[in-house]
C-alpha positions, -999 to +999 in steps of 0.1 A: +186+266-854+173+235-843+185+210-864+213+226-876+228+231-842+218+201-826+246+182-846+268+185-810+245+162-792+212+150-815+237+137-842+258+115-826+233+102-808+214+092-838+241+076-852+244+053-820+219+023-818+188+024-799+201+007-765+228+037-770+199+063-770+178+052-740+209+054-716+226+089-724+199+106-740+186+118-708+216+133-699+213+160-726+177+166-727+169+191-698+129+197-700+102+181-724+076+195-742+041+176-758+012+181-780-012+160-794-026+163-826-050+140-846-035+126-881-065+134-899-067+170-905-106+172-912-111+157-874-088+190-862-120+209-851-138+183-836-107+175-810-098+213-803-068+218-822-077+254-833-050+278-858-048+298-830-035+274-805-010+263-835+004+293-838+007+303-800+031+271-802+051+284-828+056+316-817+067+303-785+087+273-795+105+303-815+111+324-790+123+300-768+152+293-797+157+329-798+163+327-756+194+309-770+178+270-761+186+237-782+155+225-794+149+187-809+115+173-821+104+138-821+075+128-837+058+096-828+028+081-851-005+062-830-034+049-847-059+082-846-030+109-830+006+123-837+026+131-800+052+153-807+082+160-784+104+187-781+137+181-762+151+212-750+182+215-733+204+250-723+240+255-736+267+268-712+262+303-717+228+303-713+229+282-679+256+308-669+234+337-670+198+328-660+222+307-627+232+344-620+193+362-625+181+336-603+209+335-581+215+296-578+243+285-557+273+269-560+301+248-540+330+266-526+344+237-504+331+202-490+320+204-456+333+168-441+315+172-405+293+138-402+255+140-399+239+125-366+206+128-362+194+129-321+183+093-320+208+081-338+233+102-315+216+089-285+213+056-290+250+056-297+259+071-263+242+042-249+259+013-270+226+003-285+220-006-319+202+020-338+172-006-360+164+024-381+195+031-395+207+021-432+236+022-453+226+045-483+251+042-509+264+074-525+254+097-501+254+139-514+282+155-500+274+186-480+295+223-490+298+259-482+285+278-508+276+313-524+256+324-551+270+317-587+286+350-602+300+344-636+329+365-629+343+342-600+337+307-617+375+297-606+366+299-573+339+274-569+345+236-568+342+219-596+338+246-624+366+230-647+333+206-658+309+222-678+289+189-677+286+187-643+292+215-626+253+229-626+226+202-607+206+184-631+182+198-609+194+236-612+193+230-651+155+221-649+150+250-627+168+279-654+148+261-681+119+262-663+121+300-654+130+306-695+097+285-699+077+300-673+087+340-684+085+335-721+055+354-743+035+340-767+011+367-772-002+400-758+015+403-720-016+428-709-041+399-712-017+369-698-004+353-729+028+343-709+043+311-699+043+274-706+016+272-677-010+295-694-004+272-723-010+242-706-043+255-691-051+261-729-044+230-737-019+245-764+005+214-751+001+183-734+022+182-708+060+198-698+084+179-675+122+173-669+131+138-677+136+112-652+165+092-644+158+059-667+158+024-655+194+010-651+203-029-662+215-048-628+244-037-612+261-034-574+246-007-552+275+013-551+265+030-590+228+028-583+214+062-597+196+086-577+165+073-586+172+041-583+186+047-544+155+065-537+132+035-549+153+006-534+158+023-501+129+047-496+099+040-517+097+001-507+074-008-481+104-024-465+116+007-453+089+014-430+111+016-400+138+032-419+154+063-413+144+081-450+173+094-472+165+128-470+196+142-486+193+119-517+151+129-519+167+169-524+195+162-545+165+147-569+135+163-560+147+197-548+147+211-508+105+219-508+098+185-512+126+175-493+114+196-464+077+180-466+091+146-461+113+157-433+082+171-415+063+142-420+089+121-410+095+138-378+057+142-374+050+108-376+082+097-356+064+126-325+033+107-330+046+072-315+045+087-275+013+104-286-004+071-298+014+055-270-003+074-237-039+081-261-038+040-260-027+039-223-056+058-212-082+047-237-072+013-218-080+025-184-113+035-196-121-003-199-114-006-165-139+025-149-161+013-173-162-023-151-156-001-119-177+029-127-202+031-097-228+053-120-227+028-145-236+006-118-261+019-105-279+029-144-279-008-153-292-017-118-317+011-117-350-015-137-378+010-141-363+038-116-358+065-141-387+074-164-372+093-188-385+126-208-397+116-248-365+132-272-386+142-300-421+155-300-434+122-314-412+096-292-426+079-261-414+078-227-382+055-220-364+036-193-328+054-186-316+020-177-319+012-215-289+027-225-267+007-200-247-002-230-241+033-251-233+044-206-204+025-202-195+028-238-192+069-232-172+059-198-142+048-219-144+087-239-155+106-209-136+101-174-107+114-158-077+100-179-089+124-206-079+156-187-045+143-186-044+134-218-056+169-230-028+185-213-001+162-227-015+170-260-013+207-257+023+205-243+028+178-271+017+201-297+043+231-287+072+209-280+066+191-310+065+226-332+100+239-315+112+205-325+103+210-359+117+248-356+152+236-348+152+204-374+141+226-402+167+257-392+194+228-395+179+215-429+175+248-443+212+256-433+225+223-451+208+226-480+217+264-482+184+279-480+187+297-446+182+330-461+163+317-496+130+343-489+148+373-476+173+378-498+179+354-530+139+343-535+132+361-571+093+374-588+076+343-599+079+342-640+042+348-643+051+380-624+073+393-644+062+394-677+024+408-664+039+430-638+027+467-649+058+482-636+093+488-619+110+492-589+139+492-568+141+467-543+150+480-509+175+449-499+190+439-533+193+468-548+180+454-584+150+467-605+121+443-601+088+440-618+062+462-593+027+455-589+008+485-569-002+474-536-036+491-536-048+475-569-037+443-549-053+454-515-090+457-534-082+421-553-075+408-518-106+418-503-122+408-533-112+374-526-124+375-488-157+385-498-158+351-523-143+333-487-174+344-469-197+337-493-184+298-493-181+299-456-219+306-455-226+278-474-207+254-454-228+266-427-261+258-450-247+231-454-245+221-415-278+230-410-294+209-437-274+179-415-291+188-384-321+190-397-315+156-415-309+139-385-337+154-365-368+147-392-349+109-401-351+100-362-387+116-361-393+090-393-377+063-380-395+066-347-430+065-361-421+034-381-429+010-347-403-012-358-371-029-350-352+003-361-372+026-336-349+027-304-322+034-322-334+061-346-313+088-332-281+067-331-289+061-370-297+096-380-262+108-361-242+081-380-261+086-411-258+123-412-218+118-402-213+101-437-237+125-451-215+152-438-178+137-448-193+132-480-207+175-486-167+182-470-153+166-500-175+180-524-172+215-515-134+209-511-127+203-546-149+232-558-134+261-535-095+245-541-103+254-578-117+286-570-087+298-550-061+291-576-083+315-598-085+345-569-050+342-557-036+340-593-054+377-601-041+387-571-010+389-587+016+382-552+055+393-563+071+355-552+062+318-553+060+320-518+039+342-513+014+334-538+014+297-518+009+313-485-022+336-495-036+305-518-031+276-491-048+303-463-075+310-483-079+274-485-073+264-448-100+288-435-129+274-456-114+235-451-112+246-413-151+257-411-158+226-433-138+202-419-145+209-379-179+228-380-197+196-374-174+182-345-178+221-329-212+219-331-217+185-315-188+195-291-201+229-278-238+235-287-255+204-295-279+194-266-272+235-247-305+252-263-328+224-259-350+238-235-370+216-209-403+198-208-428+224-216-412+246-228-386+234-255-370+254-279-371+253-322-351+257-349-373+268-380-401+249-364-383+215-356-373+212-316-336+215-313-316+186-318-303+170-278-280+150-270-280+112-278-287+087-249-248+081-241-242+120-241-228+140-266-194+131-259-198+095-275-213+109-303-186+136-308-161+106-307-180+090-332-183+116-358-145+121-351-141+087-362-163+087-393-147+120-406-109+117-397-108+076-406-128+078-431-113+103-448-079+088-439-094+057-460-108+074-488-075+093-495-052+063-493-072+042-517-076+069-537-033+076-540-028+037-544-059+029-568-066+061-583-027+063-598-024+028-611-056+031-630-048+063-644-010+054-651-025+020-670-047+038-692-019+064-700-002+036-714-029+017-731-038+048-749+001+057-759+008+026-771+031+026-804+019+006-833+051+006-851+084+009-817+095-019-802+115+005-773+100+033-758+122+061-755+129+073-720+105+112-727+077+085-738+084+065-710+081+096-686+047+116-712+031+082-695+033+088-656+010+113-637+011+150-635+026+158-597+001+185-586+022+196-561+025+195-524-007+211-511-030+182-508-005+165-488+004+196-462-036+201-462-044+162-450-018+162-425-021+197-414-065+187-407-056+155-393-030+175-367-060+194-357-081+162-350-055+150-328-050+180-305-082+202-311-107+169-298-084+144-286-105+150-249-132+127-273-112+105-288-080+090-272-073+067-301-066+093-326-033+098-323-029+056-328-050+061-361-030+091-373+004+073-363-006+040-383-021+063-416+012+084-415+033+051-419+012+043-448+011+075-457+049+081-463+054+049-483+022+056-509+038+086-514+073+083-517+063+055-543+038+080-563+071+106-567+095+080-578+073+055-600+043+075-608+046+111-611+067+130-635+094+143-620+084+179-607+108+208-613+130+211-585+119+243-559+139+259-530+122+264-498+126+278-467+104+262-445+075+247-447+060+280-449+025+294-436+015+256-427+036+266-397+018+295-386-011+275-390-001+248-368+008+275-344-026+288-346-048+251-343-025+245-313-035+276-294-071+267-302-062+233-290-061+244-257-091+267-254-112+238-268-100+209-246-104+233-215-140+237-229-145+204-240-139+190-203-155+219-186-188+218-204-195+186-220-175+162-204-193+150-168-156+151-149-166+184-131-200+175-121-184+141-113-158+160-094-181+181-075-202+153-064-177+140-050-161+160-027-200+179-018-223+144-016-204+113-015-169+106-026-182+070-038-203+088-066-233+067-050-269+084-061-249+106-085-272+094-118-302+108-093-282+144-088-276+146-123-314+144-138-339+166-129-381+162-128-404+179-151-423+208-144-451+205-124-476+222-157-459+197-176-464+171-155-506+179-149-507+170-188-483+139-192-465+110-172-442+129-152-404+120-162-368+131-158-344+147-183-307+159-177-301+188-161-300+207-132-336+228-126-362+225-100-401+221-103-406+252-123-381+248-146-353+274-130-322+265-124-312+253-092-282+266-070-256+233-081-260+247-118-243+282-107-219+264-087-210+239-113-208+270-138-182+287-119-163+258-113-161+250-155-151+288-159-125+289-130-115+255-150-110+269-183-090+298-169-066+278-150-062+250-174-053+276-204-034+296-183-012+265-171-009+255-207-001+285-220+022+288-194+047+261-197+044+264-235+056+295-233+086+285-211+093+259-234+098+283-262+121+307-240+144+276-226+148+258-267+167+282-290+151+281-326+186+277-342+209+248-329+243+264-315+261+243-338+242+255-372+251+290-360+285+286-360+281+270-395+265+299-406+291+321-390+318+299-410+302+302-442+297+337-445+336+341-435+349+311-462+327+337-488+348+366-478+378+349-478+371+334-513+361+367-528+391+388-508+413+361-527+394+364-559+400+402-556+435+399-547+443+374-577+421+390-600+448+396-624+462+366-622+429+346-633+425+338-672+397+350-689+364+324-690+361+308-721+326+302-725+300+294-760+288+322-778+261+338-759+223+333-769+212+362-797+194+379-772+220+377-744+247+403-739+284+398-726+282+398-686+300+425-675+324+423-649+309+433-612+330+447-584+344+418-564+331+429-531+317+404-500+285+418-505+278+398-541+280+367-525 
């Protein structure tokens, strides 16, 4: 069937000479498969080619003929392997029917309403040029459309071209969903899809083709691809508005959708970065004006201080004068200010997002994808046990019984908890890292001594960034396993339950250490005498500057430094990987490498989730501690800009092109973002009531002396008389009396840091809330585009119905051999 219907396109193509074949080729061939075989046969068990996987390839390559495809195969000779390719590409009748199952849509007329964004409306207003605009040739018009129905193909623009009137990205997605639901085996143990037979390594690889490279020529007939890498992937573009239309019309709306959110994330970032700089600024100037700070370097040998380990010696608190005034610029007043901007940041910023993405989702006809036109995912289908109805379409669906799914899902939290607890093992084994290195490092009598606890917390930092990406890989693989026997009904679905699963342990993993420093390092030491243990080893206190410095610092190490890792990694790791692709596909015998070679040696795109998960972590940095750590919105802001070029460039020059997906929304990261905002403002309230020194600060002020003169005498307390019969009495930070109870000021200061935490969250919550009643989700003018497009689809199909006799019969190809005629459906508003 191959061969001897190919003639249409494969035979005239051959008969055209090579330059001929790499420039239309691509047009014809819709997806690609690839194996890899070794020449010599008696090497064929060595390398994993087994009869088994052989025949799973034939039986599927001839089913897939049977599904009424084209199918072309290409053999190319290396030195040790054969790399075969098999061009497939869908015939009319066959696009016509899966774009009806999978309900694709379609233009019914061009919507000619220009699109402003709100900084480019504004500056306008003001006669200002706008530096981040730029003339993008060819830009996708924008329609009102409806879901194809074969029956009504008159009606919709462009239908009188068979070559052009489906996407070149809705052809990748019906070949994809033929690939994706066809069986090569038994359907009760999984033997279904191209996936499955790419995890068995049955084929290589399986991609649509790229747009090829085009010879010089004006702007104006610059491909897609070709727009997309001259105007978006170039780092020339950094202050550019991105083309976000042109990114869908290649890549499809989800990734267009993750690009708008990290453009307007990044673009929300710039005040953020802006004020976190402002007041990380004016800590330079307490720290010169700070009276404390004053009087701790000025105190000589005033302030004995309590050993902080068992084996360490007594010190002089006016050591630390440095690592003081260095906490000053984390810890004073500007920081409460800056935790409530960043709370109210965080919500405006998400209702923001809300109204951009409704706008989006309405433009590139998505609005109501889940609800209504989302279909099973392919795997789905073919293991689905049964049936049913479905309640809003009407249409027999695959059925998998929710019980069987409820005890798989609980199956899978169990596994969560298990790998939560050892995260927590984990952060143990750090603690008690750092606590025997300092007790090491302060018995050595040398140089390193006085700083041993500042070592062991830096140390164990990188120690701890370095377990969080360990474990991360591990549980990511585990996940796809559990949420892939959960067996969820629709690709969204499946993503939401796979990237939550993943979320909650990366959440514990990621911020269990800054928590812990945050909240309970230095609370359950104890005082002289009578300090506490943790498996025999005194619990760990607080570094000299406090444990606000040292929260700042493991902020640092874990958000930068994974910041650093990751971008090295996308602009290394690729460029390695891509060059030995090529070294090892190099032909002996071609000169030119045809355009499905050209694309077999780019990178796999493994999808969106590692980019959602980096941002999504790095937005809880930001808001969660930004009390510590002013400057992280600045490092976030200057990562993001990176961040969008690296990859933007990756998806145009070094990934093969994905299969186009719809999308929504962004979908559960928003929730999520929800969620880490909310917890934003209970752990900035907490972070300034408890281990920031603004309240006691604030106290002293307005009950001793509103000059904060004597307050670094207030603040410590003296040890224990028992304690002090036995050693050289001392001080240590707190607020007890001679016999280690707590004095009045600590019950004081206590209320005061609860009645904090009450008003500051209730404030907070407050005007967020109000902010979310006064900002609609939906913009009033994408409602009365929606309200415009469902009448145009009524008034097409009342036409349609009234001219139904007047309309010729579609002339279409014979349908596939296991296709039936489409019968003809009632032409009623509903079945658009």
């Amino acid at each position: 069937y191959g061969h001897g219907v190919w003639w249409k396109y494969a035979g005239s193509i051959q008969a055209k000479s090579p330059d001929y074949l790499h420039g239309v080729w691509w047009k014809y061939a819709d997806f690609v498969l690839v194996w890899e075989e070794p020449i010599n046969s008696q090497k064929e068990e060595s390398t994993g080619v087994s009869p088994a996987h052989r025949k799973w390839r034939e039986v599927f390559l001839n089913k897939l003929r049977v599904s009424g495809l084209l199918l072309e195969q290409k053999d190319i000779l290396q030195t040790k392997t054969k790399i075969s390719f098999v061009l497939l590409s869908a015939p009319w009748s066959v696009l016509c029917f899966y774009a009806e199952e999978i309900s694709l849509r379609v233009p019914l007329q061009v919507v000619t309403a220009p699109i402003i964004n709100w900084s480019e409306h504004f500056l306008s207003r003001l006669s200002l040029p706008n530096p981040l605009s730029q003339d993008v040739p060819n830009p996708p018009p924008d329609y009102f459309t409806c879901q194809f129905r074969n029956n009504k193909l008159q009606r919709f623009l462009g239908s009188e071209d068979r070559d052009t009137f489906f996407k070149t990205t809705q052809r990748h997605q019906v070949l994809y969903e033929i690939l994706a639901r066809t069986p090569y085996g038994s359907v009760k143990k999984g033997e279904v899809g191209i996936d499955r037979l790419l995890s068995e390594k049955v084929f290589s690889a399986a991609y649509p083709l790229h747009e090829p490279p085009t010879p010089p020529v004006p702007p104006e007939s610059f491909g897609l691809r070709q727009i997309l890498y001259s105007y978006w992937a170039t780092w020339s573009s950094w202050r550019r508005y991105q083309p976000l239309d042109h990114i869908r019309e290649y890549f499809g709306e989800k990734i267009a959708l993750y690009f708008a959110w990290l453009g307007c994330y990044t673009g929300w970032l710039l005040p953020a970065s802006l004020v976190g700089t402002v007041i990380f600024l004016f800590g330079f100037w307490l720290m010169a004006t700070d009276v404390p700070a004053k009087e701790l370097c000025d105190s000589g040998d005033s302030f004995i201080m309590c050993p902080l380990c068992n084996i360490c010696t007594h010190w002089n608190y006016s050591s630390i004068c440095l690592s003081f005034k260095a906490g000053v610029l984390f810890d004073n007043g500007g920081t409460v200010f800056l935790s409530v901007f960043m709370s109210l940041w965080a919500v405006t910023f998400l209702e923001y997002w809300k109204r951009t993405c409704s706008a989006l989702s309405h433009r590139w006809d998505c609005s109501e994808f889940e609800d209504i036109e989302e279909r099973p995912r392919p795997e789905f289908t073919a293991m689905a046990p049964m049936t049913m109805r479905n309640p809003v379409t009407g249409a027999e669906e695959p059925y998998f019984p929710e019980n069987k799914r409820l005890n798989r899902t609980l199956t899978g939290c169990m596994v969560i908890i298990v790998m939560v607890a050892v995260v927590l093992m984990f952060l143990i084994a750090i603690i008690l890292y750092r606590t025997i290195l300092s007790i090491i490092i302060a018995k050595s009598n040398n140089f390193l001594s006085f700083s041993a606890a500042r070592i062991a917390s830096l140390s164990g930092s990188v120690l701890n960034l370095l377990a969080i990406l360990m474990l991360s890989k591990v549980y990511t693989s585990l996940a796809h396993i559990l949420t892939r026997w959960e067996m969820h009904r629709t690709q969204t679905k499946y993503e939401d339950m796979f990237i939550l699963k993943v979320f909650i342990f990366q959440f514990v993993n990621f911020y269990s250490s800054p928590v812990y420093i945050a909240f309970f390092k230095g609370s359950f030491v104890g005082y002289p005498g009578n300090y506490n243990t943790l498996l025999g080893v005194r619990n760990e206190d607080c570094g000299a500057g406090g444990c606000l410095i040292e929260l700042a610092q493991e902020l640092l190490v874990i958000m930068v430094g994974k910041q650093l890792i990751n971008n090295i990694q996308e602009f290394i790791m690729p460029k390695m990987m891509s060059w030995w692709q090529k070294r090892k596909m190099r032909p002996r015998l071609k000169e030119k490498v045809s355009p499905w070679e050209e694309d077999y040696q780019l990178l796999l795109c493994e999808g969106l989730f590692s980019e959602y998960l980096e941002m999504v972590i790095q937005f809880g940095f930001i808001t969660i501690f930004v009390a510590a750590c002013p400057l992280a919105p600045l490092f976030a802001l200057v990562n993001n800009w990176v961040e969008i070029r690296l990859d933007a460039q990756k998806f145009v020059t070094e990934y093969r092109r994905p299969v186009a997906e719809r999308a929504q929304d962004i979908g559960i990261w928003f929730p999520i973002m929800q969620l880490i905002t909310h917890m934003a403002v209970l752990a900035n309230a907490f972070l300034i009531a408890f281990t920031s020194s603004f309240l006691p600060r604030l106290y002293y002020r307005y009950t001793r002396d509103s000059t904060l003169s004597g307050f670094i005498n207030f603040s410590l307390a003296t040890s224990p008389r028992n304690y002090s019969r036995q050693h050289t009495p001392c001080r240590y930070r707190g607020f007890r009396d001679q016999d280690g109870k707590y004095l009045p000021e600590y019950f004081h200061l206590l209320a005061i840091r609860l009645a904090f935490v009450i008003v500051f969250e209730h404030v907070v919550f407050s005007v967020g809330r109000l902010i979310d009643l006064m900002v609609p989700d939906v913009p009033e003018d994408v409602e009365v585009k929606i309200k415009r497009e469902h009448y145009m689809a009524k008034e097409a199909l009342a036409e349609n119905q009234r001219g139904s006799s007047a309309l010729r019969p579609l002339q279409t190809d014979s349908p596939p051999p296991n296709l039936t005629e489409i019968p003809e459906e009632p032409n009623t508003p509903h079945s658009c």
